[in-house]
ChimeraX commands (.cxc) that place a marker at each C-alpha (Angstrom):
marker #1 position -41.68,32.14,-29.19 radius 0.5
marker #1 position -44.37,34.81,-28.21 radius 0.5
marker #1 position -45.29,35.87,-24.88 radius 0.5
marker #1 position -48.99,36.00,-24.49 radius 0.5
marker #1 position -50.40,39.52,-22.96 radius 0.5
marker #1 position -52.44,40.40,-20.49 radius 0.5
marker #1 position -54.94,41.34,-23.06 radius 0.5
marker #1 position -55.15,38.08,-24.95 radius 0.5
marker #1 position -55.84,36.47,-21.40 radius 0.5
marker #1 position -58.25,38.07,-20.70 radius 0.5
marker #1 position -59.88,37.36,-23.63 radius 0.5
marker #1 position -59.13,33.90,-23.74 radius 0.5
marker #1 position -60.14,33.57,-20.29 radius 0.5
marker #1 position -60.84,30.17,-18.40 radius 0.5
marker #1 position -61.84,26.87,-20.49 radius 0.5
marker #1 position -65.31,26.07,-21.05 radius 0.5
marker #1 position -64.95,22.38,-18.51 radius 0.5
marker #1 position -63.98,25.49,-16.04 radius 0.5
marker #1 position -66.49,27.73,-16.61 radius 0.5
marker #1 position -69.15,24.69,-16.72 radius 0.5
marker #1 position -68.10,23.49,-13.44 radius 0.5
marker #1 position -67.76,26.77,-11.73 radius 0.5
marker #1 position -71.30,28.24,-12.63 radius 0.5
marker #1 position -72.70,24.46,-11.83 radius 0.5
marker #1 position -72.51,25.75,-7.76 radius 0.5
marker #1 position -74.58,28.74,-8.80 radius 0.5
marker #1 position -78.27,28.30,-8.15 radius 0.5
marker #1 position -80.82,30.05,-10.30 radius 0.5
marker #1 position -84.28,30.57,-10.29 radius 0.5
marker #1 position -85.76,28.83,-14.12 radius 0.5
marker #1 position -88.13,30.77,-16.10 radius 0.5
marker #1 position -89.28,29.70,-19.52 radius 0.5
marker #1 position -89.82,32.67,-22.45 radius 0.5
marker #1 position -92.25,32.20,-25.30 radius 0.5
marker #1 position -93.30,34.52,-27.91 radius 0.5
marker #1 position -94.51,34.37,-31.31 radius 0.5
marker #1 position -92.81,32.83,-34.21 radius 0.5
marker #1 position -93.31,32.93,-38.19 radius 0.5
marker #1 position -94.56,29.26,-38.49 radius 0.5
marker #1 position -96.26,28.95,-34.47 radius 0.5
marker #1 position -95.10,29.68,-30.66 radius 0.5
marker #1 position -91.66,29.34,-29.69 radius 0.5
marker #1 position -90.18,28.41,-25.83 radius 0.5
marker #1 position -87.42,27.89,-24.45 radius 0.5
marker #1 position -86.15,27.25,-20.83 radius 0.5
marker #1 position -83.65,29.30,-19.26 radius 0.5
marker #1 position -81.76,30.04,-15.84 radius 0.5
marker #1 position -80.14,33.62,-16.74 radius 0.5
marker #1 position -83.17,36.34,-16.35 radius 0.5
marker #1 position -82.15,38.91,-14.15 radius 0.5
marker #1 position -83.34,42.20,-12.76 radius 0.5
marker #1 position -81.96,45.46,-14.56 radius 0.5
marker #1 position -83.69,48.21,-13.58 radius 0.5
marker #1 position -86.56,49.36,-11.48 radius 0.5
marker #1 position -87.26,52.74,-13.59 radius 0.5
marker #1 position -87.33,51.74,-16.42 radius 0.5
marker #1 position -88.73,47.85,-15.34 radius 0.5
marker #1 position -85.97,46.15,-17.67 radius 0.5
marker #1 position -85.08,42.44,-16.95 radius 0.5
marker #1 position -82.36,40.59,-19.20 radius 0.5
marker #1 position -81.90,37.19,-20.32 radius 0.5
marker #1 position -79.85,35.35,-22.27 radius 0.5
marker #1 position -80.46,32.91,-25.75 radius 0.5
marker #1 position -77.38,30.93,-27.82 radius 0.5
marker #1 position -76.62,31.93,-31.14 radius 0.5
marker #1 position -77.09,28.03,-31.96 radius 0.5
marker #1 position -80.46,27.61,-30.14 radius 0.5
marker #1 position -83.56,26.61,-32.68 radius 0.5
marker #1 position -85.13,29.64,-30.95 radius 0.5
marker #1 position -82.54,32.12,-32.16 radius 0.5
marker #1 position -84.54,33.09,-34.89 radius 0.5
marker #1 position -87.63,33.51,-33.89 radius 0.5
marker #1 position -86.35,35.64,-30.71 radius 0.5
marker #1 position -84.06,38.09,-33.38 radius 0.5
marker #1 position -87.47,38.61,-34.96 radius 0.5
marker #1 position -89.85,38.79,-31.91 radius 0.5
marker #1 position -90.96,42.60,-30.61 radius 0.5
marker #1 position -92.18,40.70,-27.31 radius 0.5
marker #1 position -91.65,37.64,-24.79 radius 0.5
marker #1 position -93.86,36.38,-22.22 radius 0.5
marker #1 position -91.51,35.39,-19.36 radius 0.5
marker #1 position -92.79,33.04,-16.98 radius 0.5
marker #1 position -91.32,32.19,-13.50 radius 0.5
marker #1 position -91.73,28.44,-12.96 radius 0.5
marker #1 position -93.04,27.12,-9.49 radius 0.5
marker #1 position -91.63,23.82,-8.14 radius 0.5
marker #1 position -94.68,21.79,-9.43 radius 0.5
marker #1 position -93.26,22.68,-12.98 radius 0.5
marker #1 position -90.14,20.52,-12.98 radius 0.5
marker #1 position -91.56,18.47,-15.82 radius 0.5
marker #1 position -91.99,21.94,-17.92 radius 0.5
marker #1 position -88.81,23.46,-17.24 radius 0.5
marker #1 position -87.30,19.86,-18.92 radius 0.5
marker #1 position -89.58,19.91,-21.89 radius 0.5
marker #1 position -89.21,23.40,-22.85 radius 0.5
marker #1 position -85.01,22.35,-22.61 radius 0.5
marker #1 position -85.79,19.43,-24.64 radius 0.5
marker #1 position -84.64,19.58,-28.46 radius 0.5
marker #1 position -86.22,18.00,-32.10 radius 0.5
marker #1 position -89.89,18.01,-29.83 radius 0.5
marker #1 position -93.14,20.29,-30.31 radius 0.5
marker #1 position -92.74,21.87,-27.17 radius 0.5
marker #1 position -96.58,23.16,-27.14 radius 0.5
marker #1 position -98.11,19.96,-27.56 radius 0.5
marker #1 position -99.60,17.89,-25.00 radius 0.5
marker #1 position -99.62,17.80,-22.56 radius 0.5
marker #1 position -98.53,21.18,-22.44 radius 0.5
marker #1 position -101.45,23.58,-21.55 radius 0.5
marker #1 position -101.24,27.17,-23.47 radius 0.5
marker #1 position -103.30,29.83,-24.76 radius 0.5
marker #1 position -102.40,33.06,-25.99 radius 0.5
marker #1 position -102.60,35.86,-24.12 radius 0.5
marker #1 position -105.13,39.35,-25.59 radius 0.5
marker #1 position -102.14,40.32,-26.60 radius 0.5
marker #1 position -100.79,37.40,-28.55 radius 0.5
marker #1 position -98.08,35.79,-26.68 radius 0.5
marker #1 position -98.22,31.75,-25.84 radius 0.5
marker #1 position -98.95,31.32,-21.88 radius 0.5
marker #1 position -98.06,28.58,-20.11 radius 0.5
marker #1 position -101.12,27.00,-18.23 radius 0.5
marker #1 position -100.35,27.14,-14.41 radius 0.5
marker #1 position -97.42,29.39,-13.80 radius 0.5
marker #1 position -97.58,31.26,-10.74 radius 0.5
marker #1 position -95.52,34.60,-11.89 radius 0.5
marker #1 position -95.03,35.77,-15.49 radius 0.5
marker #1 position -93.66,38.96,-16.94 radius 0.5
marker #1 position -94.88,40.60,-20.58 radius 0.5
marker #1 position -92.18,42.10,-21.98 radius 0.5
marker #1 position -91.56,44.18,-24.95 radius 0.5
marker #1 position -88.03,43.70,-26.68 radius 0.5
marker #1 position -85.77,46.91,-26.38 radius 0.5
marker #1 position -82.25,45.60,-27.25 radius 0.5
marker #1 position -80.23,42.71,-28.84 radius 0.5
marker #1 position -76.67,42.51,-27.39 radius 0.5
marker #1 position -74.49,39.77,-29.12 radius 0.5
marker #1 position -72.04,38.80,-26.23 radius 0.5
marker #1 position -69.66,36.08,-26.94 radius 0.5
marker #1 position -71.97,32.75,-28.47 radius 0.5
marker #1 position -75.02,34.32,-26.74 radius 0.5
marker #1 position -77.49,37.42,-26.87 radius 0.5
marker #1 position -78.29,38.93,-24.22 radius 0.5
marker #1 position -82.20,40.14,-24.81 radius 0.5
marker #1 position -83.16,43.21,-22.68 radius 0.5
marker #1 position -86.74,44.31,-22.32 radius 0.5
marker #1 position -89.24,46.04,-20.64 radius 0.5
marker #1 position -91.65,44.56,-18.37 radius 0.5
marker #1 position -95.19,45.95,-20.02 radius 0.5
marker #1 position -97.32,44.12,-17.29 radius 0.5
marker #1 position -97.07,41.27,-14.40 radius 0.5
marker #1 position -98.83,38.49,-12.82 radius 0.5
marker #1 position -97.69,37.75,-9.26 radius 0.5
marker #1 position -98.49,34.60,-7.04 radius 0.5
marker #1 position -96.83,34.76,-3.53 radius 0.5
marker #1 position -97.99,31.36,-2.52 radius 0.5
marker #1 position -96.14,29.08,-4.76 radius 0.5
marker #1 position -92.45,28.06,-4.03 radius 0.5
marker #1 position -90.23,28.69,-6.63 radius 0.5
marker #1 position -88.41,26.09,-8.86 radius 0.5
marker #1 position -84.43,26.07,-8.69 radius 0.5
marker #1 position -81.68,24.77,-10.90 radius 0.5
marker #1 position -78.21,23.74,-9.40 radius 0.5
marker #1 position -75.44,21.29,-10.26 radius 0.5
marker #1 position -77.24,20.40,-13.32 radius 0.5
marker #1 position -80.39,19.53,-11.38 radius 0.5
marker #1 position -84.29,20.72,-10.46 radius 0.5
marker #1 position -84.58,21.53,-6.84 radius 0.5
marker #1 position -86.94,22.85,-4.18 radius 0.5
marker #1 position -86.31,25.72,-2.02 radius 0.5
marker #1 position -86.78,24.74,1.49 radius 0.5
marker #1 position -85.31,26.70,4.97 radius 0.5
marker #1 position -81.93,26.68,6.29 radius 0.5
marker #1 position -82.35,23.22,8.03 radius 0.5
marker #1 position -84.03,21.76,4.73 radius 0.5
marker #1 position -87.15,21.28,5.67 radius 0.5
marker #1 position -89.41,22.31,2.25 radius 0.5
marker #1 position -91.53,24.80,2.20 radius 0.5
marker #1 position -94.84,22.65,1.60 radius 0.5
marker #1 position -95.61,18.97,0.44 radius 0.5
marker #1 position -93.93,18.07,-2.48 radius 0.5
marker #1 position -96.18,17.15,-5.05 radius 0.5
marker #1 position -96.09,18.12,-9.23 radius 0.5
marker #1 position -100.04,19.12,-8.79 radius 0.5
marker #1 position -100.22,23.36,-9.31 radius 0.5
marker #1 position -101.92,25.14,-6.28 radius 0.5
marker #1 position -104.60,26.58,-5.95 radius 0.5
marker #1 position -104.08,29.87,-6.41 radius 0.5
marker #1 position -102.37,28.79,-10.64 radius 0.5
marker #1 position -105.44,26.31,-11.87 radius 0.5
marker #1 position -108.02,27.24,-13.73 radius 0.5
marker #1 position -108.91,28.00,-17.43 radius 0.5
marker #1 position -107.00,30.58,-18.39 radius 0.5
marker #1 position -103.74,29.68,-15.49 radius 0.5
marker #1 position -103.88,32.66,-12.96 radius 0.5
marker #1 position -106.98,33.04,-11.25 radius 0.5
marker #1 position -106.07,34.45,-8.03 radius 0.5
marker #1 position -107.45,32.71,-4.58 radius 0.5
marker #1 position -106.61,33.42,-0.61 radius 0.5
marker #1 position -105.24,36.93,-2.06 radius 0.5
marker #1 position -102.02,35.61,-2.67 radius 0.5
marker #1 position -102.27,36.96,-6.27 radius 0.5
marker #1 position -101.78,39.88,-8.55 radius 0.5
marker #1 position -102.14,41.08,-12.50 radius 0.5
marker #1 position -101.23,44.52,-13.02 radius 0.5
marker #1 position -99.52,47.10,-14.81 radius 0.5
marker #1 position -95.59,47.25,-13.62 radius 0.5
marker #1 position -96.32,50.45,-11.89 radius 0.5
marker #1 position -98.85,49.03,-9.35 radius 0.5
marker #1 position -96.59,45.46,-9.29 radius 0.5
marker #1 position -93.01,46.83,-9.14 radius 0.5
marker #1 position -92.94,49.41,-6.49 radius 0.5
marker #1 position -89.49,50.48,-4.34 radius 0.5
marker #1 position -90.97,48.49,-1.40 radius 0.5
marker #1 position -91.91,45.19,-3.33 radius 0.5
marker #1 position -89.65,45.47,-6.31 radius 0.5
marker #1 position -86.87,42.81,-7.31 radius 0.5
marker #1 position -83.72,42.72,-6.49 radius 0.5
marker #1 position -80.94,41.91,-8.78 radius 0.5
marker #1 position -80.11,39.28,-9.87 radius 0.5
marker #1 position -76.47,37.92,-9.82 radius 0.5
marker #1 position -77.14,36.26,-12.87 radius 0.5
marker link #1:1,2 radius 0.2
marker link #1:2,3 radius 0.2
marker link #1:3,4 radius 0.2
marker link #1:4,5 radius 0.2
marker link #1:5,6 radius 0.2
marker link #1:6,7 radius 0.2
marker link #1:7,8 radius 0.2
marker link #1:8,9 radius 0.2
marker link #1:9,10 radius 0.2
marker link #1:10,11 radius 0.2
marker link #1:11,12 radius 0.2
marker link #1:12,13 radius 0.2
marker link #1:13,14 radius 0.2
marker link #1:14,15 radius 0.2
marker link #1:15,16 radius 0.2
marker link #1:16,17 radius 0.2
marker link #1:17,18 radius 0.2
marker link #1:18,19 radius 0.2
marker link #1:19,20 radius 0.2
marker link #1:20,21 radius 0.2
marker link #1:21,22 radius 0.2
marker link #1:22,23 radius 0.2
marker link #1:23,24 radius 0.2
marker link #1:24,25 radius 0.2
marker link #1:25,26 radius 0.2
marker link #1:26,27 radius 0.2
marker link #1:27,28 radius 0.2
marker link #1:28,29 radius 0.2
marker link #1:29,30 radius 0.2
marker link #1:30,31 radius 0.2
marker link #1:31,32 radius 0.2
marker link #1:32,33 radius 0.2
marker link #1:33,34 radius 0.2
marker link #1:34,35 radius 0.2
marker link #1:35,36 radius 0.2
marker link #1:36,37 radius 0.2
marker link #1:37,38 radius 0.2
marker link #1:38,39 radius 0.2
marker link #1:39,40 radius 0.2
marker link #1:40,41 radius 0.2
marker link #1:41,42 radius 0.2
marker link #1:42,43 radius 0.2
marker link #1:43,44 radius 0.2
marker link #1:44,45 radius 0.2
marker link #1:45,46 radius 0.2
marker link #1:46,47 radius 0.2
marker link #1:47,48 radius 0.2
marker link #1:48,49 radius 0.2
marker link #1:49,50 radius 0.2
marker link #1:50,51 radius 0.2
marker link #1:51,52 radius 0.2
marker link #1:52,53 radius 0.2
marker link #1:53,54 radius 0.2
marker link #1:54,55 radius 0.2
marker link #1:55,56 radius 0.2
marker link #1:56,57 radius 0.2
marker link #1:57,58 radius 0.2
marker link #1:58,59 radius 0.2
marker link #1:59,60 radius 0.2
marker link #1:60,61 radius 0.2
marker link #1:61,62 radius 0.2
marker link #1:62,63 radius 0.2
marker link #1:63,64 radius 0.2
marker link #1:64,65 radius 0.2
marker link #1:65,66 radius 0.2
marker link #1:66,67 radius 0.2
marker link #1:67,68 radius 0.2
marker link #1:68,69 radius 0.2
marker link #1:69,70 radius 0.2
marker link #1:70,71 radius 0.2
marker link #1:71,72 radius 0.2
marker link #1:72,73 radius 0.2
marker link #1:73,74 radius 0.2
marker link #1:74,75 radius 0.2
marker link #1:75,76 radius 0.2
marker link #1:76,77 radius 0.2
marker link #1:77,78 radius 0.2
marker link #1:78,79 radius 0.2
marker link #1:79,80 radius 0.2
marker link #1:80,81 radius 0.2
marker link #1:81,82 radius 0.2
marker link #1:82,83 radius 0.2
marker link #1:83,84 radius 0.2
marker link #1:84,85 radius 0.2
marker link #1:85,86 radius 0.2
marker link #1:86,87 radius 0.2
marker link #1:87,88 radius 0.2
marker link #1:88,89 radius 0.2
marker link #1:89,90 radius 0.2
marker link #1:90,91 radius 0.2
marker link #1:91,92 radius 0.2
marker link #1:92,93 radius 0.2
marker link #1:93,94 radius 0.2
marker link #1:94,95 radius 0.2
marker link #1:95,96 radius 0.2
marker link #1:96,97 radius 0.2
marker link #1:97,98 radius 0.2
marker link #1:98,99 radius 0.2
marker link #1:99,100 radius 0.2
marker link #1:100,101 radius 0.2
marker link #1:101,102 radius 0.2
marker link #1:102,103 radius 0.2
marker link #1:103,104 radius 0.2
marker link #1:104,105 radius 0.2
marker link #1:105,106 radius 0.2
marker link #1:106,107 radius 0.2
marker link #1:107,108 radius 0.2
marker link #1:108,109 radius 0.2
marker link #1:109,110 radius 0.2
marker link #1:110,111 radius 0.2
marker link #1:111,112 radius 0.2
marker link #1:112,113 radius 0.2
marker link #1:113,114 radius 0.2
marker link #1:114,115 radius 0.2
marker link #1:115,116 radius 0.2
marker link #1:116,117 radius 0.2
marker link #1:117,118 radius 0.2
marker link #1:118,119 radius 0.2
marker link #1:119,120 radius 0.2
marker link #1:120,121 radius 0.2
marker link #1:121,122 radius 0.2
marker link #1:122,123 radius 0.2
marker link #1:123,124 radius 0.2
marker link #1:124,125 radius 0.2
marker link #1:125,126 radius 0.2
marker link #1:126,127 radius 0.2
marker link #1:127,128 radius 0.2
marker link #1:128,129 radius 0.2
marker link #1:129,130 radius 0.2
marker link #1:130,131 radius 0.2
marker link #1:131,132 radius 0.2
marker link #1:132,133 radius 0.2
marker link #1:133,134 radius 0.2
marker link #1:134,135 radius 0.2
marker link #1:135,136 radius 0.2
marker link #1:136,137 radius 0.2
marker link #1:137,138 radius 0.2
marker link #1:138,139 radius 0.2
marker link #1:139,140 radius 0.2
marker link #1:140,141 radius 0.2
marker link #1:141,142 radius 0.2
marker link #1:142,143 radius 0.2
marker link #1:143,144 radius 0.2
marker link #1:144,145 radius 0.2
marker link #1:145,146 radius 0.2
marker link #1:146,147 radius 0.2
marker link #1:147,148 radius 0.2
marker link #1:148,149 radius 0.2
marker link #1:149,150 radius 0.2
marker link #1:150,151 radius 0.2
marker link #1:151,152 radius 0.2
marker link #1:152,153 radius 0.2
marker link #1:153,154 radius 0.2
marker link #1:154,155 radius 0.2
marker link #1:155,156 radius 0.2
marker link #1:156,157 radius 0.2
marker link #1:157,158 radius 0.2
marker link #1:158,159 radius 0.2
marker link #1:159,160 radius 0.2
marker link #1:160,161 radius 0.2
marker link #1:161,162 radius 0.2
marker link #1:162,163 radius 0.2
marker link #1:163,164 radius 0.2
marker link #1:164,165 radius 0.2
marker link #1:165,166 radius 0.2
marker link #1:166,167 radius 0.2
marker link #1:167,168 radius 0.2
marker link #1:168,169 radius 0.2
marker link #1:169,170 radius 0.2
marker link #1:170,171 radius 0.2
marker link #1:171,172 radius 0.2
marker link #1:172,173 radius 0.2
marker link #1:173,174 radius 0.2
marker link #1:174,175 radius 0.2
marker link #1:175,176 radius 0.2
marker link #1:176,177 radius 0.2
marker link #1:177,178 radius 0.2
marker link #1:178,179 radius 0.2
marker link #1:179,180 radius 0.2
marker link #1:180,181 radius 0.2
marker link #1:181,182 radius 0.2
marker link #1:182,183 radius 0.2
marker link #1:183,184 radius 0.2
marker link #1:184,185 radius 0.2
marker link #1:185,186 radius 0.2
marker link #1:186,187 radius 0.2
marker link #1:187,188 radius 0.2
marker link #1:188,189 radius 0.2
marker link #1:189,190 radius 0.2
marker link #1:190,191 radius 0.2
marker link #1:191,192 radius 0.2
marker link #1:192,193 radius 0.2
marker link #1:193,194 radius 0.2
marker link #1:194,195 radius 0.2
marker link #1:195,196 radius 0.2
marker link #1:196,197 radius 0.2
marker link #1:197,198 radius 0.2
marker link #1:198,199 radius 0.2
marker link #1:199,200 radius 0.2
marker link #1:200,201 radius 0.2
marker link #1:201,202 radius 0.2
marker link #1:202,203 radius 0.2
marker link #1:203,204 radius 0.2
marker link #1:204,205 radius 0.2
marker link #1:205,206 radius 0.2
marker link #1:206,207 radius 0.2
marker link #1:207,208 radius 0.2
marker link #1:208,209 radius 0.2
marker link #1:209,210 radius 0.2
marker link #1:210,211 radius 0.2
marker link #1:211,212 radius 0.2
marker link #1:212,213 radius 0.2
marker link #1:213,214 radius 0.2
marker link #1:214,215 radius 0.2
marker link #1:215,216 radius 0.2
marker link #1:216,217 radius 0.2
marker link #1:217,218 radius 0.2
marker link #1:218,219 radius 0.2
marker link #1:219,220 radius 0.2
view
């Protein structure tokens, strides 16, 4: 009978019914990426961008090796990342939603001037160029560098947690505003991020990601 070594456990590690119900008490902020694919845009939802580096602006995120966007995201040179608001609940679920044309109605999209799919309404997104592919167990692990940013302070962000959408509210859970699924003002309009009360920004990542106003990490 062989003894197992402390190598092989830590390789083996915990089960997944562990892991699943461990990271379920982990709440994450839920972006969706698109970018171009051969035969039309590709999306996908996704609770695992995180904040790299400041200089160079590099943000990571992670894709399965099974997902129908694998593919297209081996092949893509950039992503549009877009961080959802809490009126985007319905989004975040199609864009997770398999054997459906994510980009048809009533999903609201244009390209960007520089190609990518944006989502209509979003009150933050990040253009990113790819820089590296890191195969990591039955994911990759995409890191890239943010090229330019939109940034709307007004709009509360959407959370996942325990395999649900939620609202951020305070400490003693009041929300932050009236819940409703209707975008503010400052993330309607034709082309999703015209920018009202001064609440918004579009800009290079040198004027948008500066020491003082910068993100922090992420823990995941």
């Amino acid at each position: 009978m062989s003894v197992p070594t402390a190598d092989a456990d830590r390789t083996a590690g915990i089960s997944p019914e562990e892991y699943r119900h461990a990271l379920r008490r982990h709440a994450a902020g839920v972006v969706i990426v698109t970018l171009n694919g051969r035969h039309g845009p590709v999306g996908f939802t996704a609770t695992s961008l995180a904040s790299l580096s400041l200089a160079p602006p590099l943000v990571s995120f992670a894709v399965a090796a099974a997902a129908s966007s694998f593919p297209a995201m081996q092949e893509s040179d950039s992503v549009l990342v877009h961080v959802l608001g809490d009126h985007q609940r319905e989004l975040a679920r199609r864009f997770a939603t398999s054997g459906i044309d994510r980009f048809a109605e009533p999903t609201n999209w244009s390209p960007l001037a520089t190609g990518e799919p944006m989502l209509h309404g979003t009150p933050t997104w990040l253009r990113c160029t790819v820089e590296q592919r890191i195969p990591l167990g039955d994911h990759v692990l995409v890191v890239a560098v943010v090229q330019q940013a939109h940034v709307c302070t007004t709009v509360a962000p959407l959370l996942y947690h325990d395999g649900t959408y939620h609202r951020l509210g305070t400490l003693d859970g009041e929300p932050l505003r009236r819940e409703t699924e209707q975008p503010p003002d400052c993330v309607t309009g034709d082309a999703g991020y015209p920018c009202q009360d001064g609440g918004c920004r579009t800009g290079s990542t040198t004027a948008l990601l500066s020491p003082s106003d910068g993100p922090t990490a992420a823990d995941r």
